[in-house]
Structure formats: structure tokens, C-alpha cells
mmCIF entry with sequence, helices, sheets and N, C-alpha, C, O atoms, coordinates in Angstrom:
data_MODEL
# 
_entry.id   MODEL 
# 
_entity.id                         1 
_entity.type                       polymer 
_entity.pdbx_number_of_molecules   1 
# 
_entity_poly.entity_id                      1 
_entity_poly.type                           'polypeptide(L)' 
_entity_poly.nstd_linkage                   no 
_entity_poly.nstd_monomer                   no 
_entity_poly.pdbx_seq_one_letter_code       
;(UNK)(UNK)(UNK)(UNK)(UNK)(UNK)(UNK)(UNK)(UNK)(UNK)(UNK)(UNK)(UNK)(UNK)(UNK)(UNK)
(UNK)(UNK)(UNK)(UNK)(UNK)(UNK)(UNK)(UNK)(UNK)(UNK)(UNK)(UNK)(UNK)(UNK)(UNK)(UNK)
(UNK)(UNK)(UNK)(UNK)
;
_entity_poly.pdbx_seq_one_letter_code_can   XXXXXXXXXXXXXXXXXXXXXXXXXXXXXXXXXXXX 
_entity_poly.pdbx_strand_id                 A 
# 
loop_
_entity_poly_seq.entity_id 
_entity_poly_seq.num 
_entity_poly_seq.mon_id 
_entity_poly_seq.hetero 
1 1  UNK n 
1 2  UNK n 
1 3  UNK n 
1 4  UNK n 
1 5  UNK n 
1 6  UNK n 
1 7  UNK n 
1 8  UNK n 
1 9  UNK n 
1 10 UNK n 
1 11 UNK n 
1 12 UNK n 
1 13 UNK n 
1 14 UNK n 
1 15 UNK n 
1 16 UNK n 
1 17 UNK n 
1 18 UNK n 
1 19 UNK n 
1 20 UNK n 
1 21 UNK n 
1 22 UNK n 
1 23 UNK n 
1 24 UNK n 
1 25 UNK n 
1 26 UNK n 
1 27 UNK n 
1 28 UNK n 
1 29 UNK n 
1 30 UNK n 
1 31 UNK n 
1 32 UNK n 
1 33 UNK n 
1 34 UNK n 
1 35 UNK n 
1 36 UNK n 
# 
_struct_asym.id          A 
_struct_asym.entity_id   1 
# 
_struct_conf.conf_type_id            HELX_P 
_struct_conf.id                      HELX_P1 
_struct_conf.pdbx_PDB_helix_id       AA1 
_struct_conf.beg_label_comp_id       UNK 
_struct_conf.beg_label_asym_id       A 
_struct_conf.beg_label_seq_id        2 
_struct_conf.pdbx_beg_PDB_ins_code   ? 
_struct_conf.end_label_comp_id       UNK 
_struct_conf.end_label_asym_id       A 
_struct_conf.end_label_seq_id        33 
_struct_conf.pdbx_end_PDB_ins_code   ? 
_struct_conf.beg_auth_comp_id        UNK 
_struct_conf.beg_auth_asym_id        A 
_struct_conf.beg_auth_seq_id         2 
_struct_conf.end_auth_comp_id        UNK 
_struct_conf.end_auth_asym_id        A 
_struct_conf.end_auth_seq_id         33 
_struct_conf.pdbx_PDB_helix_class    1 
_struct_conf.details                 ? 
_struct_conf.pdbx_PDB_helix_length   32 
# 
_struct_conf_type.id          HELX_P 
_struct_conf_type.criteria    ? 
_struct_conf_type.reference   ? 
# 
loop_
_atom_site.group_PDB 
_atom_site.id 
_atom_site.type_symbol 
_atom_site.label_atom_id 
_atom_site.label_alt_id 
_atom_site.label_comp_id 
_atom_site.label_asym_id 
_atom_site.label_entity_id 
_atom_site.label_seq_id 
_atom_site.pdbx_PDB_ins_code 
_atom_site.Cartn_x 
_atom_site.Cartn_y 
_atom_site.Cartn_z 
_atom_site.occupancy 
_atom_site.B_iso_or_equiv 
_atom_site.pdbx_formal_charge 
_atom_site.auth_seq_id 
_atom_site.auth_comp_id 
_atom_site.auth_asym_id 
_atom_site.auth_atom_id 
_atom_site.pdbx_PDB_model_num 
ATOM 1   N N  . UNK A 1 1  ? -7.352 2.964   17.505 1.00 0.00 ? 1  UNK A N  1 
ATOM 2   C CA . UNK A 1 1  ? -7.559 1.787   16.646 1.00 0.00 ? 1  UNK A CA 1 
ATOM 3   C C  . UNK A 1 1  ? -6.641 1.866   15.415 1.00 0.00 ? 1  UNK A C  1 
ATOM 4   O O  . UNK A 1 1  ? -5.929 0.960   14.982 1.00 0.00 ? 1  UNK A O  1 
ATOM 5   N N  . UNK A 1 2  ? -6.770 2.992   14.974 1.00 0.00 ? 2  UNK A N  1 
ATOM 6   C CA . UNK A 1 2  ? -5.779 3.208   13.654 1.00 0.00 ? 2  UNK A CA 1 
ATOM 7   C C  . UNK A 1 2  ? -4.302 3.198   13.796 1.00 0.00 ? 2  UNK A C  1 
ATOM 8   O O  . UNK A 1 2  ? -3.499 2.938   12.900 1.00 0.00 ? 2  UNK A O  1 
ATOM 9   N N  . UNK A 1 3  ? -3.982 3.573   15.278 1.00 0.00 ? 3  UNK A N  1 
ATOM 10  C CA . UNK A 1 3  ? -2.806 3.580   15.363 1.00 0.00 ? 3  UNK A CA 1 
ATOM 11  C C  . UNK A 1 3  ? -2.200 2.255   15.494 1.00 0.00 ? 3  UNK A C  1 
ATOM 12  O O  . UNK A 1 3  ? -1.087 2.066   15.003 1.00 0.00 ? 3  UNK A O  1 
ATOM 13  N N  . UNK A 1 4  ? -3.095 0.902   16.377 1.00 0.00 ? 4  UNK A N  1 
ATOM 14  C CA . UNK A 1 4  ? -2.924 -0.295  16.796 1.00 0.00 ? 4  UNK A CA 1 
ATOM 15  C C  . UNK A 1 4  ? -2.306 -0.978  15.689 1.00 0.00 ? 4  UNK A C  1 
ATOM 16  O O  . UNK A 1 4  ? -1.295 -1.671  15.573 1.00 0.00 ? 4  UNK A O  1 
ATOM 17  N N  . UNK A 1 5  ? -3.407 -0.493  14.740 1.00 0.00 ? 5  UNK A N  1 
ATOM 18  C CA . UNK A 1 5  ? -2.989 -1.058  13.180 1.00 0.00 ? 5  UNK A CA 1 
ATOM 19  C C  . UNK A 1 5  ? -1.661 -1.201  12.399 1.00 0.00 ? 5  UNK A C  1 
ATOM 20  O O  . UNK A 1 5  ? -1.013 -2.102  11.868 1.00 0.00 ? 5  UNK A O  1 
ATOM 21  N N  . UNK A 1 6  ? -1.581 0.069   12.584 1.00 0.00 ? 6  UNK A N  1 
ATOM 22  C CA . UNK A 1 6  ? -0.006 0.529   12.098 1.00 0.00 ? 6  UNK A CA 1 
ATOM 23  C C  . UNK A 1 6  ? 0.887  0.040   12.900 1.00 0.00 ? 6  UNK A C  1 
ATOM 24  O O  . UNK A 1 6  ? 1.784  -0.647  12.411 1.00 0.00 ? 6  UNK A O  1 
ATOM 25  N N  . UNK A 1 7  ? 0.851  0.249   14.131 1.00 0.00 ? 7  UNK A N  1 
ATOM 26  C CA . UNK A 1 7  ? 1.869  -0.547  14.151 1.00 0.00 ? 7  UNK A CA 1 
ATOM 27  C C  . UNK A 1 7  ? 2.176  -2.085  14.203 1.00 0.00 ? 7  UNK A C  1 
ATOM 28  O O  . UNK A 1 7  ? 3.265  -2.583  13.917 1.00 0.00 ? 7  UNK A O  1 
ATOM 29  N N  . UNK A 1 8  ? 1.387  -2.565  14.489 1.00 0.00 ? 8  UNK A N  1 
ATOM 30  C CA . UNK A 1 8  ? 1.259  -4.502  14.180 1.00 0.00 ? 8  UNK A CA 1 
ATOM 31  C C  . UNK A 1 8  ? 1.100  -4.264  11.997 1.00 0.00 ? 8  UNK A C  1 
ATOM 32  O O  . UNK A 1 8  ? 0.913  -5.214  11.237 1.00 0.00 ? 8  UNK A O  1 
ATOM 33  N N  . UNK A 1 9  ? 1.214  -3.143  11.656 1.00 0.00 ? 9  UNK A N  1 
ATOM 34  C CA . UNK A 1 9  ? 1.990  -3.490  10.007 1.00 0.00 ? 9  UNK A CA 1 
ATOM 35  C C  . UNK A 1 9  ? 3.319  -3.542  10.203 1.00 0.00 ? 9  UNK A C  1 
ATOM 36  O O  . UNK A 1 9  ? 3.996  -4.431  9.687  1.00 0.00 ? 9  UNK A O  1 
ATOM 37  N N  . UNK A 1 10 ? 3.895  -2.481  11.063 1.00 0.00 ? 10 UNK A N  1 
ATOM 38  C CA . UNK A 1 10 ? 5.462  -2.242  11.529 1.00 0.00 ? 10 UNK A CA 1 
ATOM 39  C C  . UNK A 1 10 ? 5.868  -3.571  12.288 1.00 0.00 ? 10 UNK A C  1 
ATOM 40  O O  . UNK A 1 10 ? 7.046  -3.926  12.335 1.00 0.00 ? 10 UNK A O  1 
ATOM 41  N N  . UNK A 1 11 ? 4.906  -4.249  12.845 1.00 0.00 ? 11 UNK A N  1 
ATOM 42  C CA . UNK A 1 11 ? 5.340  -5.780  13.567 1.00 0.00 ? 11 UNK A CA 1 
ATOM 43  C C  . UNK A 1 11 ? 5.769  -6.291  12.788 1.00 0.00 ? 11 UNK A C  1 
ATOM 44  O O  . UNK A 1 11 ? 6.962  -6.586  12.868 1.00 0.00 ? 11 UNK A O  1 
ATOM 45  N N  . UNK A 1 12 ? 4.761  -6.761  11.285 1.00 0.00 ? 12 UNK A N  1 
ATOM 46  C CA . UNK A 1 12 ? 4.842  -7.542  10.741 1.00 0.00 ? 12 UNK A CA 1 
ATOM 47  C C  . UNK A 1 12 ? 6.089  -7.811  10.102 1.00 0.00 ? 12 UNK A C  1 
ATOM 48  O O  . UNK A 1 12 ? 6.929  -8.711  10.098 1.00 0.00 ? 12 UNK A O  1 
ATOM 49  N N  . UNK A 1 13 ? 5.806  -6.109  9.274  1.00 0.00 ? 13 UNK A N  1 
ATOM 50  C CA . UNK A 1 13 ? 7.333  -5.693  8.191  1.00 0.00 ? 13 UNK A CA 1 
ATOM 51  C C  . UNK A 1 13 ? 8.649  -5.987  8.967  1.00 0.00 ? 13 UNK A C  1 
ATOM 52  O O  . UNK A 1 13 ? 9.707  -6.349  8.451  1.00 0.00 ? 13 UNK A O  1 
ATOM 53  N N  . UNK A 1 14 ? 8.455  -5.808  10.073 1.00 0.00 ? 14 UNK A N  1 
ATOM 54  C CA . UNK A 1 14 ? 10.248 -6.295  10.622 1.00 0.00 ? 14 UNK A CA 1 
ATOM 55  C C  . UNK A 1 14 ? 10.490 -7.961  10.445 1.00 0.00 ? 14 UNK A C  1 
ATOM 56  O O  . UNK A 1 14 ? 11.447 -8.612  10.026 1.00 0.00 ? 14 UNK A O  1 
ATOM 57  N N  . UNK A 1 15 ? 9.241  -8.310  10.933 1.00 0.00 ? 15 UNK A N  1 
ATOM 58  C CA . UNK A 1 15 ? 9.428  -9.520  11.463 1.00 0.00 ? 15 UNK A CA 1 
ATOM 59  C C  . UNK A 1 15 ? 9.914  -10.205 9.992  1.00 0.00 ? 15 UNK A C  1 
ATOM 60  O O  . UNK A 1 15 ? 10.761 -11.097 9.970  1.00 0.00 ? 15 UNK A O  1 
ATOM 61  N N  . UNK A 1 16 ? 9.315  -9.713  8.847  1.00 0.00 ? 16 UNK A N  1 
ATOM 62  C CA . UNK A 1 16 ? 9.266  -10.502 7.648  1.00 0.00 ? 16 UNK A CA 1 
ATOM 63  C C  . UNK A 1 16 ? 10.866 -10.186 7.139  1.00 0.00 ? 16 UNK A C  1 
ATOM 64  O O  . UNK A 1 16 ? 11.509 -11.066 6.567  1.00 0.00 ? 16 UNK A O  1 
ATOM 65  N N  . UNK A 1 17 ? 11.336 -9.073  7.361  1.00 0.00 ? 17 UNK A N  1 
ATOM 66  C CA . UNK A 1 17 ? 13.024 -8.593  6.985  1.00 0.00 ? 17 UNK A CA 1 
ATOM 67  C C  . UNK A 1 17 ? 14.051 -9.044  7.874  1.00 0.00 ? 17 UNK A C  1 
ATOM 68  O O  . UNK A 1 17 ? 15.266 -9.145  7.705  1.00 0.00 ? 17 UNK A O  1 
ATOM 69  N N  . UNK A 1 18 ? 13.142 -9.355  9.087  1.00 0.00 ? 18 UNK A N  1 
ATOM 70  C CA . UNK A 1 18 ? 14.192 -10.667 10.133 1.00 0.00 ? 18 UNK A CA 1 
ATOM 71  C C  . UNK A 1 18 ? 14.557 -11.918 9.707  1.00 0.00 ? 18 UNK A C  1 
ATOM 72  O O  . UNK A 1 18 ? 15.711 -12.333 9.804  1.00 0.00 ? 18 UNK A O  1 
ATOM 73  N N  . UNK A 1 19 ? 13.147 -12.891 8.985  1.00 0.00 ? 19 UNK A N  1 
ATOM 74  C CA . UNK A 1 19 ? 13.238 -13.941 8.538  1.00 0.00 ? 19 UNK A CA 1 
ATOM 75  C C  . UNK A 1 19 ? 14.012 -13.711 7.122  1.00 0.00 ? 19 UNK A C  1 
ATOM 76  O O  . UNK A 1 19 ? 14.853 -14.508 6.706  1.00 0.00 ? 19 UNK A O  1 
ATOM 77  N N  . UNK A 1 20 ? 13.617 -12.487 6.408  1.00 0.00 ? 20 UNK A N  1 
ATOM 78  C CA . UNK A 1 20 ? 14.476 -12.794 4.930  1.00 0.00 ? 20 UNK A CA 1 
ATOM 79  C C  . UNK A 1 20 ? 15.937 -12.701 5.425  1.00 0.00 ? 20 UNK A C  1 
ATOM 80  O O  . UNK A 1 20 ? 16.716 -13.440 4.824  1.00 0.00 ? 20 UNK A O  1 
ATOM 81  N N  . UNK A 1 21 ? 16.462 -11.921 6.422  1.00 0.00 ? 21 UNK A N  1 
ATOM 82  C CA . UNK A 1 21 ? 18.011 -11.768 6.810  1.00 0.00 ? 21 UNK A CA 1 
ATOM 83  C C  . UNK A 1 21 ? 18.405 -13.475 7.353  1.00 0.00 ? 21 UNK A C  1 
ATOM 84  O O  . UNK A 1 21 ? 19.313 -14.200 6.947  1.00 0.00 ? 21 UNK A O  1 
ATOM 85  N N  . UNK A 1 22 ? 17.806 -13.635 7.950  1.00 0.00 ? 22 UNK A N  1 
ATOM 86  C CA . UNK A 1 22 ? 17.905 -14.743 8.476  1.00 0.00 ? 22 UNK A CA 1 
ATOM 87  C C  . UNK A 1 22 ? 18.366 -15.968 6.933  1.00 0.00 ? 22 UNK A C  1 
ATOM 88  O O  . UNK A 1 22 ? 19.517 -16.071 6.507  1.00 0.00 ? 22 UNK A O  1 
ATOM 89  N N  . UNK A 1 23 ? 17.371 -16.603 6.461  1.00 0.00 ? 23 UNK A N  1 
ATOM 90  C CA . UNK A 1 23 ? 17.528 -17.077 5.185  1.00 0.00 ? 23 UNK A CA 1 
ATOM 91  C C  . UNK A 1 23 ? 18.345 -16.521 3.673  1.00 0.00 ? 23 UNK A C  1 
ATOM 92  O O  . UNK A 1 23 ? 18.713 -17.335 2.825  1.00 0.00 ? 23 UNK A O  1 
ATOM 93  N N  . UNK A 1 24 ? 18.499 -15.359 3.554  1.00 0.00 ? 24 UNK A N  1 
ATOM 94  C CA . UNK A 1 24 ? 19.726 -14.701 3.194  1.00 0.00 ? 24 UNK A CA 1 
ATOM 95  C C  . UNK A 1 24 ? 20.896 -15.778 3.887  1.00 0.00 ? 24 UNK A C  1 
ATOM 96  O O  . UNK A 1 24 ? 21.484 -16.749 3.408  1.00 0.00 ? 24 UNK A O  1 
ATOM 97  N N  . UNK A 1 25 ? 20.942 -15.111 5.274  1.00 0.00 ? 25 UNK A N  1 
ATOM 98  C CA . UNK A 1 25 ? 22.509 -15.910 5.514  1.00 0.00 ? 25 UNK A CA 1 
ATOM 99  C C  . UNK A 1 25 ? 22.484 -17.462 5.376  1.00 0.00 ? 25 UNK A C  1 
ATOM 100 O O  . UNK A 1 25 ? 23.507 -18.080 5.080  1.00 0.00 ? 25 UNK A O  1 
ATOM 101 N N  . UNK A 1 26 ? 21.533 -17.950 5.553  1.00 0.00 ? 26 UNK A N  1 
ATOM 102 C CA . UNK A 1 26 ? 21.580 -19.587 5.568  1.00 0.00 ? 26 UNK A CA 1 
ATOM 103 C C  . UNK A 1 26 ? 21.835 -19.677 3.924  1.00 0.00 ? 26 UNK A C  1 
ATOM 104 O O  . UNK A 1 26 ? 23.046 -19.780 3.724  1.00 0.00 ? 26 UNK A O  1 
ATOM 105 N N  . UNK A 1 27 ? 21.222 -19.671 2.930  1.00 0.00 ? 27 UNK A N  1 
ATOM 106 C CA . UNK A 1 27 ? 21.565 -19.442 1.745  1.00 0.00 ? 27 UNK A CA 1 
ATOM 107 C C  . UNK A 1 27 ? 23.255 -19.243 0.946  1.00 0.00 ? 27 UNK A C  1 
ATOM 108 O O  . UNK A 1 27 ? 23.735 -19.752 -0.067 1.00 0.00 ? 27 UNK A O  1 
ATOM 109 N N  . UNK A 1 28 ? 23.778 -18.306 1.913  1.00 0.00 ? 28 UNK A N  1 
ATOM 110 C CA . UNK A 1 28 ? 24.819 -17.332 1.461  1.00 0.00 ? 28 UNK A CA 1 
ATOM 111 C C  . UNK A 1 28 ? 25.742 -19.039 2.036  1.00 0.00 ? 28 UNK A C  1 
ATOM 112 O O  . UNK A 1 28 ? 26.412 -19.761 1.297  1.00 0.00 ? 28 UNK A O  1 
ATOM 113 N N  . UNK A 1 29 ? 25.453 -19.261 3.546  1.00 0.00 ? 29 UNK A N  1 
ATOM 114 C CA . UNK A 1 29 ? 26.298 -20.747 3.796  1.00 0.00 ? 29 UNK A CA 1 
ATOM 115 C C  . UNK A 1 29 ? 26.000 -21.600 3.130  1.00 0.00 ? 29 UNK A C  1 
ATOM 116 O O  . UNK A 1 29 ? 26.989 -22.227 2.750  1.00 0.00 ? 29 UNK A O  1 
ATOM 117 N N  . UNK A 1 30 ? 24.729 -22.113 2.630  1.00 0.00 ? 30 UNK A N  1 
ATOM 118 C CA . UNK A 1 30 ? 24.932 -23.028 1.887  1.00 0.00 ? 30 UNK A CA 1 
ATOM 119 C C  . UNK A 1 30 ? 25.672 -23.054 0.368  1.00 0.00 ? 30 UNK A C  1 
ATOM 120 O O  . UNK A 1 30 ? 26.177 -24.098 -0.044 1.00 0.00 ? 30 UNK A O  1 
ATOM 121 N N  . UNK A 1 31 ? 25.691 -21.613 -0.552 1.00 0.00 ? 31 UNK A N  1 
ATOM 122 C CA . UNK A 1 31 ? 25.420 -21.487 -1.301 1.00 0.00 ? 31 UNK A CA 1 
ATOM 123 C C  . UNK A 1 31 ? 27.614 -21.615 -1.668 1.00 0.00 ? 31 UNK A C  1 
ATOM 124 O O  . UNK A 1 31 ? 28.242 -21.983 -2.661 1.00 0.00 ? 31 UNK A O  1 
ATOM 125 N N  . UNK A 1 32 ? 28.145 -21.007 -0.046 1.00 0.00 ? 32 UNK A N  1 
ATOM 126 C CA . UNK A 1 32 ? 29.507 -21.297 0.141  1.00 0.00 ? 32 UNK A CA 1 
ATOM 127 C C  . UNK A 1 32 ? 30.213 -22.616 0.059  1.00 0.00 ? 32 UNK A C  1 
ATOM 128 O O  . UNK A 1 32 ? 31.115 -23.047 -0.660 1.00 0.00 ? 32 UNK A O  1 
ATOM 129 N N  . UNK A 1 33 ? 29.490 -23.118 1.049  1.00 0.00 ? 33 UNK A N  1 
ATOM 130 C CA . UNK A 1 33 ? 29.433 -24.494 1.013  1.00 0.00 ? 33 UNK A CA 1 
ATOM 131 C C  . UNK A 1 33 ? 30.021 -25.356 -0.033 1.00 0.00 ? 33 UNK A C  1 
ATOM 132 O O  . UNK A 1 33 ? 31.101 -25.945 0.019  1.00 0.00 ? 33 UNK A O  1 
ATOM 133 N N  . UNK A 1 34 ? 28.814 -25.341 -1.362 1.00 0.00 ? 34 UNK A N  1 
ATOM 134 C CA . UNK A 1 34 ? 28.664 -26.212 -2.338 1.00 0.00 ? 34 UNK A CA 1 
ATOM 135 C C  . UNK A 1 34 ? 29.761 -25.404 -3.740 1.00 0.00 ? 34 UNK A C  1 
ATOM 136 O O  . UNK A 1 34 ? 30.006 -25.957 -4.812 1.00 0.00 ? 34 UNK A O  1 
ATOM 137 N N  . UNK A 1 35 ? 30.318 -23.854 -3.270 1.00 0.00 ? 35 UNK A N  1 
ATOM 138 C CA . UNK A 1 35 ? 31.051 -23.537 -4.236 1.00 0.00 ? 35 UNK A CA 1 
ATOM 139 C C  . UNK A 1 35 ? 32.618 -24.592 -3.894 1.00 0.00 ? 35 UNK A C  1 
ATOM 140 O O  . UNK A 1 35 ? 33.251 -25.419 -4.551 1.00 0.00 ? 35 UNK A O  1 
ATOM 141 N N  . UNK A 1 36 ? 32.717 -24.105 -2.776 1.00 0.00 ? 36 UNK A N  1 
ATOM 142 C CA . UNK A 1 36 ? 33.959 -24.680 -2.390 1.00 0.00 ? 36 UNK A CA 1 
ATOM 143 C C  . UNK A 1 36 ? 33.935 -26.352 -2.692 1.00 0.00 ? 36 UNK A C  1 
ATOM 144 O O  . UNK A 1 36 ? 34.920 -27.041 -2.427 1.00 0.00 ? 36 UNK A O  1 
# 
């Protein structure tokens, strides 16, 4: 049970540093975008 736990925290934590990478780069294009 304890272990189940941990790792669906380790699910989560990736999943959440997938979406920030993810939006990072969309950001970084938009952010190119509007310099240029």
C-alpha cells in the first residue's frame, strides 16, 4: 500500500514537470514571437 502511494506521487511529479516543460516551450514561442 505504501509503496502504491509513492509511486502514483512519482506519477504525479513527472507528469506535472511534463506539463511545465511543455508550457515552458509554448511560452518561450510565444514569448519569440512577439519579440521579433
Amino acid at each position: 500500500m505504501n509503496e502504491d502511494k509513492h509511486v502514483f506521487q512519482n506519477c504525479i511529479i513527472f507528469a506535472l514537470l511534463f506539463l511545465h516543460l511543455i508550457n515552458s516551450e509554448t511560452i518561450l514561442k510565444i514569448g519569440s514571437r512577439t519579440a521579433w
